[in-house]
C-alpha positions in Angstrom: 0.0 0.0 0.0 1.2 3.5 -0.9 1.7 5.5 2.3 3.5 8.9 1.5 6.8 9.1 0.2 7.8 11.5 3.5 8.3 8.1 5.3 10.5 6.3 3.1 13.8 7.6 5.0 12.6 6.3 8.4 11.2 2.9 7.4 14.2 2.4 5.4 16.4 3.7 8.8 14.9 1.1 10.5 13.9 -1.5 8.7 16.4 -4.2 10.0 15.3 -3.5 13.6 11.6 -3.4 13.2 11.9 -6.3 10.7 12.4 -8.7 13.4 10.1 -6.9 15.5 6.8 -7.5 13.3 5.7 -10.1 10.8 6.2 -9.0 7.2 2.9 -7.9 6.9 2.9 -5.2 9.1 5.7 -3.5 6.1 2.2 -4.3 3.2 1.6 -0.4 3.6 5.3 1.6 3.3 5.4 4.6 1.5 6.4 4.6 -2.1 5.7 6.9 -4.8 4.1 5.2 -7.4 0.7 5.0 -9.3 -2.2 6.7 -7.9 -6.4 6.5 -8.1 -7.6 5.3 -10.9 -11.2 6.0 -12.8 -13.9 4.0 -11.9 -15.9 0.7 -13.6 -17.5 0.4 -10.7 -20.1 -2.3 -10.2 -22.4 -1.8 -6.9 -25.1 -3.8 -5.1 -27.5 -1.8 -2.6 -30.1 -3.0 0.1 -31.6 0.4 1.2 -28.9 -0.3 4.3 -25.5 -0.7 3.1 -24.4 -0.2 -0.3 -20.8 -2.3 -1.8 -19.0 -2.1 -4.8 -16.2 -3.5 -6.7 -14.1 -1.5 -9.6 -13.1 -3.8 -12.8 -10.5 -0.9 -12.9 -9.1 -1.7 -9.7 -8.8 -5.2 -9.3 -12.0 -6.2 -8.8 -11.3 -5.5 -5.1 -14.5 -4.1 -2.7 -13.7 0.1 -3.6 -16.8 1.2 -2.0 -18.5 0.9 1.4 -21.2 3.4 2.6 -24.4 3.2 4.4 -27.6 5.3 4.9 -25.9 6.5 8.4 -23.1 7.7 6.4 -23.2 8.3 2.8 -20.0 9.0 2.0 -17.4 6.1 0.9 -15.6 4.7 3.6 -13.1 3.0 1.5 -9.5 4.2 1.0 -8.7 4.0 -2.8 -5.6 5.9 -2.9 -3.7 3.5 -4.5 -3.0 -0.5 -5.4 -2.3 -1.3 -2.3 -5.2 0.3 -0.5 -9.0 -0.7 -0.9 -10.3 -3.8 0.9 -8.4 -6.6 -0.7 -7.2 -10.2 -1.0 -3.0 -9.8 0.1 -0.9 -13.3 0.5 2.3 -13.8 1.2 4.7 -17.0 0.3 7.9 -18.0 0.0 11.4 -16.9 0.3 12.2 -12.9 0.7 14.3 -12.4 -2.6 16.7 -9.3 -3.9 15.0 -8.6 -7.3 16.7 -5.3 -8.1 18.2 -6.8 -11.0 14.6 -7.8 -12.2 13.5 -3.7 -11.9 11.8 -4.2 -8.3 10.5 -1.4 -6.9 14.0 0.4 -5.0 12.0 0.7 -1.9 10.8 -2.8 -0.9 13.7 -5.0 -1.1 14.0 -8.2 0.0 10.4 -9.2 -0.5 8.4 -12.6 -0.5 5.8 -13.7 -3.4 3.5 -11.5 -2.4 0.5 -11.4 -5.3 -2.3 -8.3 -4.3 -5.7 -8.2 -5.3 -5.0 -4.4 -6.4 -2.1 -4.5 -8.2 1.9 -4.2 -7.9 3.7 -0.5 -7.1 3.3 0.9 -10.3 0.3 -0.8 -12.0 -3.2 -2.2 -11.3 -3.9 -5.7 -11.5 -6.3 -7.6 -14.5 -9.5 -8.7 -14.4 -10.6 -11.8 -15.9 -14.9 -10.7 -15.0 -16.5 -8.5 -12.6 -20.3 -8.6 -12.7 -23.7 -8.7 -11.0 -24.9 -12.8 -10.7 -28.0 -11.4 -9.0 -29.3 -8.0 -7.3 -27.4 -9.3 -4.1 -24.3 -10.5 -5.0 -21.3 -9.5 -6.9 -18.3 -11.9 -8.3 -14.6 -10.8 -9.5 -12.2 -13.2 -10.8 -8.9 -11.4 -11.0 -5.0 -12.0 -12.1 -3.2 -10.3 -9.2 0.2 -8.6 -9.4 3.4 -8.7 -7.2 3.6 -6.0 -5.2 6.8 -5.2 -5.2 7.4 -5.2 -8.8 6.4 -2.4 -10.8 4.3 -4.4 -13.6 4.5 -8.3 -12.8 1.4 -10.3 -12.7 1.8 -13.2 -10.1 0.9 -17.1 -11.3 -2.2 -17.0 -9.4 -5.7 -16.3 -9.4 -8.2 -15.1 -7.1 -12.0 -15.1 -7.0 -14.4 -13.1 -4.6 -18.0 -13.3 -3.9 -19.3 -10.3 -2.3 -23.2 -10.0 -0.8 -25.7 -9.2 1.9 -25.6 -11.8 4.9 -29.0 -13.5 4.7 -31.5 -11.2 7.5 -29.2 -8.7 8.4 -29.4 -5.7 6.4 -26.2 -4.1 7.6 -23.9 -7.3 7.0 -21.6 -8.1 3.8 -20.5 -11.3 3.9 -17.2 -12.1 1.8 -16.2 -15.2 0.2 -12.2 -15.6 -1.0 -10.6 -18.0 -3.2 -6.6 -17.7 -3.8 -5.1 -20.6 -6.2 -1.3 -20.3 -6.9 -0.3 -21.2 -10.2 3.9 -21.3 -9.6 5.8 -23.4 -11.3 7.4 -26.2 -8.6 11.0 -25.7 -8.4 10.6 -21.9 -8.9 12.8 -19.1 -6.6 11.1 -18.8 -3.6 11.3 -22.1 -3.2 8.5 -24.5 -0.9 6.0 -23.7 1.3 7.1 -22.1 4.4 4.2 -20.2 7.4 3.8 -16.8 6.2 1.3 -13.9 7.8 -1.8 -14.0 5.5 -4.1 -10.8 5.9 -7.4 -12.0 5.2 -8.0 -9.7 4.3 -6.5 -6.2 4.1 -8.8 -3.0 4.5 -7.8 0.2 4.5 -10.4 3.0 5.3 -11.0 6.7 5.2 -8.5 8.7 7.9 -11.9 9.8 9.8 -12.5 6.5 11.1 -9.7 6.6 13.8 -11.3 5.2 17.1 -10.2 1.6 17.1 -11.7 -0.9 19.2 -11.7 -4.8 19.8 -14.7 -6.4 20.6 -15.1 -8.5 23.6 -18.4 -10.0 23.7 -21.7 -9.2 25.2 -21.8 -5.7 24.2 -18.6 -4.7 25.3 -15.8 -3.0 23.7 -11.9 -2.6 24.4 -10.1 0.8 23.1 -7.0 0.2 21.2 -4.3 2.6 20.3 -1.1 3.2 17.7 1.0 5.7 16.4 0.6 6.3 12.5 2.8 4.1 11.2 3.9 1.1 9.2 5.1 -0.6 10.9 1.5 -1.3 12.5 0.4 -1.9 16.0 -1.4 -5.9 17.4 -4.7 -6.1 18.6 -5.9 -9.2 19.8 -9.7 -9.2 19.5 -11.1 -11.9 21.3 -14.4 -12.3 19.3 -12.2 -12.2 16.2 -13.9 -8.6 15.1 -11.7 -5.5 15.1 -14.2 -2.1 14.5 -13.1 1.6 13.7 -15.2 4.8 14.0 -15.7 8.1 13.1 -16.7 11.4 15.3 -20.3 10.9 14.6 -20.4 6.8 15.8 -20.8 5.7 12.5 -18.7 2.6 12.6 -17.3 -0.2 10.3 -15.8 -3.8 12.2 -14.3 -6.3 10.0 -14.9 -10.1 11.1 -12.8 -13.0 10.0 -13.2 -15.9 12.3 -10.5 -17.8 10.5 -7.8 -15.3 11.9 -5.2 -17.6 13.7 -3.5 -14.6 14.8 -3.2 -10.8 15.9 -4.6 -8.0 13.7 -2.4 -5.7 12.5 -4.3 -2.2 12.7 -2.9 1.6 12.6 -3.4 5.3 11.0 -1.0 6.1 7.9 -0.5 9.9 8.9 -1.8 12.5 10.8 -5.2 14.0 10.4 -9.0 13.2 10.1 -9.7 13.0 6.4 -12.8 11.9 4.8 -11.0 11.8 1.0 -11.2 8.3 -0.4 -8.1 9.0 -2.5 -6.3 11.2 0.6 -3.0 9.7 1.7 -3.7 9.6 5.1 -6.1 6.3 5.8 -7.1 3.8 8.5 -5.6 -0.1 7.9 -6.8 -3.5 9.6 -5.9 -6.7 8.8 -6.8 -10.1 10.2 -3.7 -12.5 10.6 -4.0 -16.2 9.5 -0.6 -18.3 9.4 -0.2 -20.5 6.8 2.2 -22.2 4.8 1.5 -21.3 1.0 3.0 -23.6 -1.9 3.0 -23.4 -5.1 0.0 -25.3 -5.7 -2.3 -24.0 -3.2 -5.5 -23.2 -2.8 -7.0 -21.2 0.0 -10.5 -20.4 0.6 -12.5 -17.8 4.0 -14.7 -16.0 4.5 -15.2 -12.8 6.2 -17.6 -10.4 7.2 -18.1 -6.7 7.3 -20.6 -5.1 9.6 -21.0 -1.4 9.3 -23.5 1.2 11.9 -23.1 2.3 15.3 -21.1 0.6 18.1 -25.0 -0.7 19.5 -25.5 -1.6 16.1 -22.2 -3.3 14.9 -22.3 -5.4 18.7 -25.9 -6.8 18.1 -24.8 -8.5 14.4 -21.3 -9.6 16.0 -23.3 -11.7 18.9 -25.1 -13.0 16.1 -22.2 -13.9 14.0 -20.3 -15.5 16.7 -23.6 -17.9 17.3 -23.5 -18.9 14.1 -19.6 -19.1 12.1 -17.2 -18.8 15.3 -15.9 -21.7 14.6 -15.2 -21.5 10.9 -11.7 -22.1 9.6 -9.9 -21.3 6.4 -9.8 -24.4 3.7 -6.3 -25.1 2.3 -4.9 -27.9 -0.3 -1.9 -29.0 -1.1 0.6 -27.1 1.3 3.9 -28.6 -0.2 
């Protein structure tokens, strides 16, 4: 994800230490200049409640969130990296300077986005409407940290309204690697899968876990990458904005922390502002070059009374959903 080029200097400073520090995912949003927003084939689905798009031009990645409580798109767009998006990670960290990688993210794993790489947005194979409630992208993604490299993969999202619950979208994922065996990274080895990665508007900047039974815990971090943890123990991670218009993110196949954070200073609303919002549920797995790898996730959107009431109810019925993966060699 693009963050603002001011930051380069200090993440590069630091990398070394921090890389240690923080699984490799928590470096998915340092600043680069590179390719910016790009104009809209946006397809969109709306219930009266919640209205949820996906952009052809961008990946076929969700590019739009709003509801009737708050109009306006709560969806940071800024750049490839942005939007709310399938990310994996796999393999060894390679030096690919001599291959044109981007100068600022070296070394780097296979790491094929939904969005696109640095410089260029990814292909989409379809992006339509199967019904009024449901939308479905099949997309080629792109290595991140190459400027223009489409990654041997594919992915396929199924985006809709949660059955009875008017402010729910339910998510459905599909990643299939296509590497050849033998390749440069190498076999499968546990990597920090974000499943997925959202970024949001700058405005919704009051982060907070969710505990159960109504209750809430407040969590805070310094703008960064690298991001801060959160350990949500009802798997949902929420953030909100001054009026209590709120958006929580629920992936009950997270094995591990959520990475979460503000990229700058500030309180904008501007989907294509550099400043933005990121969360990102943490599954470890062990990618090959064959594998597949399916979840599901949910977003919830409305205020915190709002958001809990549909998280009790999501507990009741998917806590104990798990992510599918084949052939892990």
């Amino acid at each position: 994800m693009r963050g603002g080029s001011h930051l380069i200097f200090f993440i590069k400073l630091f990398r070394l230490i921090l890389l240690s520090a923080f699984p490799l995912t928590s470096f998915a949003a340092e600043g680069t200049t590179n390719i910016g927003p790009r104009g809209e084939e946006l397809l969109t689905i709306d219930n009266g409640t919640i209205k949820v798009g996906i952009d052809r031009a961008k990946g076929a990645s969700i590019t739009w969130l709003s509801t009737a409580g708050y109009p306006k798109n709560f969806v940071n767009i800024a750049d490839p990296g942005r939007l709310i998006q399938q990310s994996y990670y796999a393999g060894l960290r390679l030096d690919r300077r001599a291959d044109g990688r981007s100068r600022d993210w070296q070394p780097w794993s296979w790491n094929p986005i939904q969005g696109g790489g640095v410089s260029s947005w990814a292909r989409v194979n379809e992006c339509k409407r199967l019904d009024a409630s449901t939308l479905y992208g099949e997309t080629v993604p792109k290595l991140w940290h190459m400027p223009n490299e489409e990654a041997a993969a594919l992915m396929r999202q199924w985006t809709g309204f949660e059955t009875k619950m008017p402010n729910v979208i339910t998510v459905r994922c599909e990643f299939i690697s296509r590497r050849a065996d033998g390749d440069r990274w190498g076999p499968a080895k546990p990597s920090h899968q974000e499943i997925p990665a959202c970024y949001f508007t700058r405005n919704f900047s009051t982060v907070k876990s969710y505990l159960g039974d109504g209750k809430w815990r407040g969590e805070s971090q310094v703008p960064g990458p690298p991001w801060g943890r959160a350990n949500p123990p009802r798997k949902a991670l929420a953030c909100f904005e001054t009026s209590g218009q709120g958006v929580a993110v629920f992936s009950p196949a997270a094995t591990g922390d959520y990475n979460f954070g503000p990229h700058c200073d500030g309180a904008s609303d501007d989907p294509a502002a550099a400043p933005c919002m990121h969360m990102a549920p943490i599954d470890l797995v062990a990618l090959g070059p064959k594998s597949t790898y399916r979840f599901r996730y949910w977003i919830v959107v409305g205020t915190e009374l709002e958001i809990s009431q549909r998280l009790e109810e999501l507990w009741k019925d998917h806590s104990s959903e798990r992510a599918e993966l084949s052939d892990s060699k």
